[in-house]
C-alpha positions as CSV (number, residue, x, y, z in Angstrom):
1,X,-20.5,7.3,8.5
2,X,-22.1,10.5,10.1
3,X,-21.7,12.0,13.4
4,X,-24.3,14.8,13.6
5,X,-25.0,15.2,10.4
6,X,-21.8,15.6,9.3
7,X,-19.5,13.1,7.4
8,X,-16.4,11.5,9.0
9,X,-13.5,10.8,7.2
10,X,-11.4,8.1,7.9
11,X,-7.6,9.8,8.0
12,X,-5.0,7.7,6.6
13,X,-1.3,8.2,6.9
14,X,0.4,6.4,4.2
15,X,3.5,5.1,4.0
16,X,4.6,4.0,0.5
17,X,7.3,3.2,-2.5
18,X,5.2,4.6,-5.4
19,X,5.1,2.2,-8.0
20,X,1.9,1.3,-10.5
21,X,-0.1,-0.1,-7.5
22,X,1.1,2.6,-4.6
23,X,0.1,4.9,-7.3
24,X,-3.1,3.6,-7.7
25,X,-3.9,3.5,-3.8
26,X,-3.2,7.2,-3.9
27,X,-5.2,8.2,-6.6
28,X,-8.5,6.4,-5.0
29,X,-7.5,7.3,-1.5
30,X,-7.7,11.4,-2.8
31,X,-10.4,10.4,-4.8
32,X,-13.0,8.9,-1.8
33,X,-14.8,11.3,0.0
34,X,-14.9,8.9,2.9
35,X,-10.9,9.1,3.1
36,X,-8.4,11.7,3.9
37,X,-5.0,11.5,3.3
38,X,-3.2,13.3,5.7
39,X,0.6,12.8,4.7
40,X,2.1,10.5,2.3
41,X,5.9,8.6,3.6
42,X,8.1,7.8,0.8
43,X,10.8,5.0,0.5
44,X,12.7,2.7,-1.7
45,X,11.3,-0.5,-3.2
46,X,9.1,-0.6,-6.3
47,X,11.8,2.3,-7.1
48,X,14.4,4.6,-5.6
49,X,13.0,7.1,-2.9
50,X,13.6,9.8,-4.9
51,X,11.5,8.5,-7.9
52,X,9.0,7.4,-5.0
53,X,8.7,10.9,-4.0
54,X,8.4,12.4,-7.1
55,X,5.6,10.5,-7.9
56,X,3.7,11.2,-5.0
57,X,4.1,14.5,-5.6
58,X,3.1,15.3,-9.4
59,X,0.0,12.6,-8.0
60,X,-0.9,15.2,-5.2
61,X,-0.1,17.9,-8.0
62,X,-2.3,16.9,-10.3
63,X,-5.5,16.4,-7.4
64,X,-5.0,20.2,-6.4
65,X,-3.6,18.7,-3.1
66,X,-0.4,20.8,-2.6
67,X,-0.7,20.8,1.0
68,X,-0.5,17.4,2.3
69,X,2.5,16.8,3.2
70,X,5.8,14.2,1.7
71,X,8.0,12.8,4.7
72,X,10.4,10.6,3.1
73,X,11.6,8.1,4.4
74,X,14.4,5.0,3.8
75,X,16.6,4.7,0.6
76,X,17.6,1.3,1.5
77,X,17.0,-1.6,4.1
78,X,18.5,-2.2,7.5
79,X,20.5,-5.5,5.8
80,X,22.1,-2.8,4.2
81,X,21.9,-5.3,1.1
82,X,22.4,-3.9,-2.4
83,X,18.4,-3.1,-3.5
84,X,16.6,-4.1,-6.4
85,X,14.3,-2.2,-8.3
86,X,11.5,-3.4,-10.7
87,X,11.4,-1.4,-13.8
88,X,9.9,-4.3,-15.9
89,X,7.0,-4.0,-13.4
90,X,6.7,0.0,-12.2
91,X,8.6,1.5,-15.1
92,X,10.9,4.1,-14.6
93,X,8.5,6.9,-13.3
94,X,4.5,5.9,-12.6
95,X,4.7,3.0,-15.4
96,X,5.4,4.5,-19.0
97,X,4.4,8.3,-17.3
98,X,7.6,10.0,-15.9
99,X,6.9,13.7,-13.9
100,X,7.6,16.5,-15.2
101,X,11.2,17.0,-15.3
102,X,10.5,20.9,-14.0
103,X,8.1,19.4,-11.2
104,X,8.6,21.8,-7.9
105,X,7.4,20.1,-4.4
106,X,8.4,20.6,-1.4
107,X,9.6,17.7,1.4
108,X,9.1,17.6,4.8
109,X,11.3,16.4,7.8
110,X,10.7,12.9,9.6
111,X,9.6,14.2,12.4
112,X,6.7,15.4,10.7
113,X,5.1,11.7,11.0
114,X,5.1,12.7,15.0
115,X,3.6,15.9,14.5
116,X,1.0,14.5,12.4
117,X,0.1,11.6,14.4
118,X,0.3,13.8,18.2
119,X,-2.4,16.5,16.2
120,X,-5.1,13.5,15.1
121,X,-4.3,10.9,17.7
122,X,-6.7,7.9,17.8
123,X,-8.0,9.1,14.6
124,X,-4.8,8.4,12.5
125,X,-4.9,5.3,10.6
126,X,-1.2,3.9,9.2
127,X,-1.1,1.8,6.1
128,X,2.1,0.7,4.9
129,X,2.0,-0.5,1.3
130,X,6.0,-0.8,0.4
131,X,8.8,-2.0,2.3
132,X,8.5,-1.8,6.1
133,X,12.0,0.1,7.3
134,X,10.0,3.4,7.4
135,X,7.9,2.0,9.3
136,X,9.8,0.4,12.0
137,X,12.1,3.0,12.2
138,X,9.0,5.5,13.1
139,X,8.5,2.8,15.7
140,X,12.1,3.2,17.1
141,X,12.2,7.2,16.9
142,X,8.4,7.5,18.1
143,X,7.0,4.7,20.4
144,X,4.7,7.0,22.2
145,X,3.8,8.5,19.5
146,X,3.2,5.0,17.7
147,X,0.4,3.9,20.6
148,X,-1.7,6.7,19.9
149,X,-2.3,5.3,16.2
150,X,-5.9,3.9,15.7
151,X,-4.7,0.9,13.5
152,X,-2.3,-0.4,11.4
153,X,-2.3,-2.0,7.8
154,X,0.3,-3.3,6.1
155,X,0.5,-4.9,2.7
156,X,2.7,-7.9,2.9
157,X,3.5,-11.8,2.9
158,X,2.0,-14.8,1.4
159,X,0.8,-17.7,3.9
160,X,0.6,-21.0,2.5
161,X,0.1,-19.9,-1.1
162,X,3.0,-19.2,-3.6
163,X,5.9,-15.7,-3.6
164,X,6.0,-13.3,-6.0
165,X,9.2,-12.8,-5.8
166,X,10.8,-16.1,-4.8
167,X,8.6,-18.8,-4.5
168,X,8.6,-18.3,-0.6
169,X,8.1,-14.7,-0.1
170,X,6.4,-11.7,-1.1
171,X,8.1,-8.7,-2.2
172,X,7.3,-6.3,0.8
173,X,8.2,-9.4,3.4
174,X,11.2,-9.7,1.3
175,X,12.6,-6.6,1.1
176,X,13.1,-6.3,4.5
177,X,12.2,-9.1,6.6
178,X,13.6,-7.6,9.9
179,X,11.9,-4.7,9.8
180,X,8.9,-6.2,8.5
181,X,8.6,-8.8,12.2
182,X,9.8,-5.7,13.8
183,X,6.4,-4.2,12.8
184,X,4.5,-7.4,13.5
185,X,5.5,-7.4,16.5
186,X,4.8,-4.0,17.9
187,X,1.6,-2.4,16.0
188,X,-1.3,-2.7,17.3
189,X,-5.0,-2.8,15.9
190,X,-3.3,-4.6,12.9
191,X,-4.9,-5.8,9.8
192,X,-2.3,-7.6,7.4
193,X,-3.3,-8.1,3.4
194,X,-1.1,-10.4,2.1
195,X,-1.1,-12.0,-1.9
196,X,-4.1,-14.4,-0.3
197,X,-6.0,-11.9,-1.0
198,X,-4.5,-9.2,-2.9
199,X,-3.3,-11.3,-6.1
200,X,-7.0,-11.6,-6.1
201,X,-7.8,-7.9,-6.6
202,X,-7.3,-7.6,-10.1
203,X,-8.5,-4.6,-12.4
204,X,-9.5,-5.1,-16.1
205,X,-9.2,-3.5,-19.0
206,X,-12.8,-3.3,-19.7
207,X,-12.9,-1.1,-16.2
208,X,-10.0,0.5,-17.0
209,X,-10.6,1.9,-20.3
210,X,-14.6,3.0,-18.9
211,X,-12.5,5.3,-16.2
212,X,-9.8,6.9,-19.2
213,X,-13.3,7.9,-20.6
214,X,-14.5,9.5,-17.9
215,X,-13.4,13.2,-17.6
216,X,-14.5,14.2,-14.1
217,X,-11.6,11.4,-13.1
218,X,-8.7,13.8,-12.4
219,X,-6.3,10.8,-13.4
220,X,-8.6,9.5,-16.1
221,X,-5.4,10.3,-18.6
222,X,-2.9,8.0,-17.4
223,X,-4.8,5.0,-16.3
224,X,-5.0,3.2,-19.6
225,X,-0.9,3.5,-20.0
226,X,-0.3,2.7,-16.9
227,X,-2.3,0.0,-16.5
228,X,-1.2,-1.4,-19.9
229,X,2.2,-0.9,-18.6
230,X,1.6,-3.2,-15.6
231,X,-0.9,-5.7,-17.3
232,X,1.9,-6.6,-19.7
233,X,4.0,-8.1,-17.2
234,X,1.3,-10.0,-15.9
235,X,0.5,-11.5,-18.7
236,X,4.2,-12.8,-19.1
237,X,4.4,-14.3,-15.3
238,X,0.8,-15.4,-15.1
239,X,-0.9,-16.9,-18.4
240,X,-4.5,-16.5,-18.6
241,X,-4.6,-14.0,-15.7
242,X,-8.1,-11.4,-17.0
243,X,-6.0,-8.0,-15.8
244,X,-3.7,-7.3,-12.9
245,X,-4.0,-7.4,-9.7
246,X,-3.5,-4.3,-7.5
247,X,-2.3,-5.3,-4.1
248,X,-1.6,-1.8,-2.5
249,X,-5.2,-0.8,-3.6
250,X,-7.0,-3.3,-1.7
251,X,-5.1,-2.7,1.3
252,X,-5.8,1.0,1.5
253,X,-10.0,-0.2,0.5
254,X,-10.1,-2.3,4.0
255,X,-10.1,0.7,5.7
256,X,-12.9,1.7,4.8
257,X,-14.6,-1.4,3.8
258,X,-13.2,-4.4,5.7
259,X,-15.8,-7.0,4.3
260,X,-14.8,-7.3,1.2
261,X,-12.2,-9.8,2.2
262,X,-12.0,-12.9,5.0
263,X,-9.7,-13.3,8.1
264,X,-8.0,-15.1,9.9
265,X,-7.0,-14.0,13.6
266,X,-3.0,-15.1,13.9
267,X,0.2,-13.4,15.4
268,X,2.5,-13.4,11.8
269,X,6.1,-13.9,11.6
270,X,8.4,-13.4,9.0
271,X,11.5,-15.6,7.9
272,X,14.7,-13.6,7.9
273,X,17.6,-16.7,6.6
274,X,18.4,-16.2,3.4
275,X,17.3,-19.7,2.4
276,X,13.8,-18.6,3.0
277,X,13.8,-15.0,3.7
278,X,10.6,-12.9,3.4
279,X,8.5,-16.3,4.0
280,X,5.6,-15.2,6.2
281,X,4.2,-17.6,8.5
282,X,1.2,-18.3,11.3
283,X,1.6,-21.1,13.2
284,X,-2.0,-23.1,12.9
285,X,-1.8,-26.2,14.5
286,X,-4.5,-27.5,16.4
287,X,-3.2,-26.7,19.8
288,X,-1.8,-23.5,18.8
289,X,-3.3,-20.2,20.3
290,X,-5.1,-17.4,17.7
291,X,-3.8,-14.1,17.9
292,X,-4.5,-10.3,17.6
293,X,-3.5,-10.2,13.8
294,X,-5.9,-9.8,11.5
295,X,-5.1,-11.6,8.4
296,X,-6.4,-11.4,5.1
297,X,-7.6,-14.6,3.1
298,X,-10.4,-14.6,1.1
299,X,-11.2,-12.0,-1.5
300,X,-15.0,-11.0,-1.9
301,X,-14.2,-9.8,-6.0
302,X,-17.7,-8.4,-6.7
303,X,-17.7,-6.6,-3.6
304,X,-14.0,-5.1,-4.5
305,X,-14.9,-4.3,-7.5
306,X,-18.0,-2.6,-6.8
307,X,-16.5,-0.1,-4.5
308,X,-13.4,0.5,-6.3
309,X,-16.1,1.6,-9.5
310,X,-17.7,3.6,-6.9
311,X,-15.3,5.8,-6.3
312,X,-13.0,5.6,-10.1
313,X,-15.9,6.4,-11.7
314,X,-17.8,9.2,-10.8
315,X,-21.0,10.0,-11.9
């Protein structure tokens, strides 16, 4: 998109727990032209915050992009349950790839989430890809602030298809399921993609192994390991699947290109009883009302991957 001639990004504010598929949705996200990331919000979940942050920072290290700026965020959720991490999924560090051990970065207060979004206003666009505590905290500390956000995107839930990590619930949903309503409830201009769609989004190793070839990729060394790294699991929890799917990625690709995926319009809830907590849920009985949620369904794959080869390998 061009407004006199001259491109307009689309600036994304993203709030994260970095992680193979976080990771990934960073790496295209500095990548596109047609995005800017303005700040990156790091929190517990596919690892500790600390390991979060340090992987969003050797990530921004290694694009030359020093000066957007790491807020982070929560170490744990509001249940003030004990947390679980995933190192048979994420690894340990990005995967197999840890940081540098000397890695220098510098950290920015919370309040720098207000600064950032008061300076773009409308313009801002928030996509949460991790747990949502960050997130609904910024609500609590910033509500002003939070109205002047363009739109909201939040990976999370599974509606009337199988967990990921029960057979209920979806890991984001699940992590913190009172945090997670609390932001159902109060963003606005929101676009949920939940494992409808996402577990749909899956990378090969045929594309995989054409982008670890390609040298003008700034990330091109790590992708094979990583994705290897992550593929394995897959393999064990879902026989026959062709690659793995990359959730966070698809989430930060509506953005820019919402098509490439059906919706549904319906306000979301999320189950917070341990019996089924982190179950999402739309209520779509006939005589019940559509909503201002827009929820995604239906992956268009060729479309995904088309774009995602757009950007990962450049010519």
């Amino acid at each position: 998109m061009r407004k006199g001639g001259v491109p307009i990004t689309k600036k994304i504010l993203l709030f994260c727990d970095p992680g193979i598929d976080d990771s990934l949705a960073i790496m295209y996200t500095l990548i596109d032209p047609e995005l800017e990331l303005v700040g990156i919000v790091t929190s517990y979940g596919n690892v500790t915050k600390n390991q979060a942050t340090a992987n969003a920072a050797y990530l921004l290290q290694l694009a030359g992009k020093n000066n957007i700026p790491i807020i982070p965020g929560a170490a744990k959720p509001v249940q003030q349950e004990e947390v679980t991490f995933y190192p048979e999924i994420h690894g340990e560090g990005i995967g197999p790839i840890q940081p540098p051990s000397n890695l220098q970065y510098q950290t920015y207060p919370f309040d720098t989430i207000r600064l950032i979004i008061e300076r773009y206003k409308n313009e801002i666009i928030v996509v949460d890809t991790g747990r949502s505590t960050t997130l609904a905290t910024a609500f609590i500390l910033f509500p002003d602030d939070m109205k002047m956000v363009h739109s909201y995107y939040v990976m999370g839930g599974a509606f009337f298809v199988p967990g990921n990590v029960t057979a209920l619930a979806e890991a984001n949903f699940f992590g913190d399921p009172t945090s997670s309503n609390f932001v159902l409830k109060f963003a606005h201009n929101l676009t949920i993609t939940p494992l409808n769609a996402t577990q749909f989004a899956v990378l090969t190793q045929e594309i995989v192994d054409a982008i670890s070839e390609n040298e003008k990729n700034i990330y091109a060394f790590m992708m094979a390991p990583v994705f290897e790294y992550y593929y394995e699991f897959y393999k064990e929890t879902v026989p026959g699947i062709p690659g793995a799917p990359i959730h966070d990625l698809l989430t930060v690709m509506l953005v820019k290109n919402p098509t490439i995926v059906d919706y549904t319009y319906y306000d979301a809830k999320v189950v917070e009883e341990i019996e089924a907590k982190g179950m999402s849920y739309i209520d779509i009985r006939p005589t019940s009302k559509t909503g201002q949620t827009r929820v995604a369904i239906n992956l268009h794959y060729e479309e995904f991957l088309r774009e995602f080869i757009k950007v990962m390998l450049p010519e």
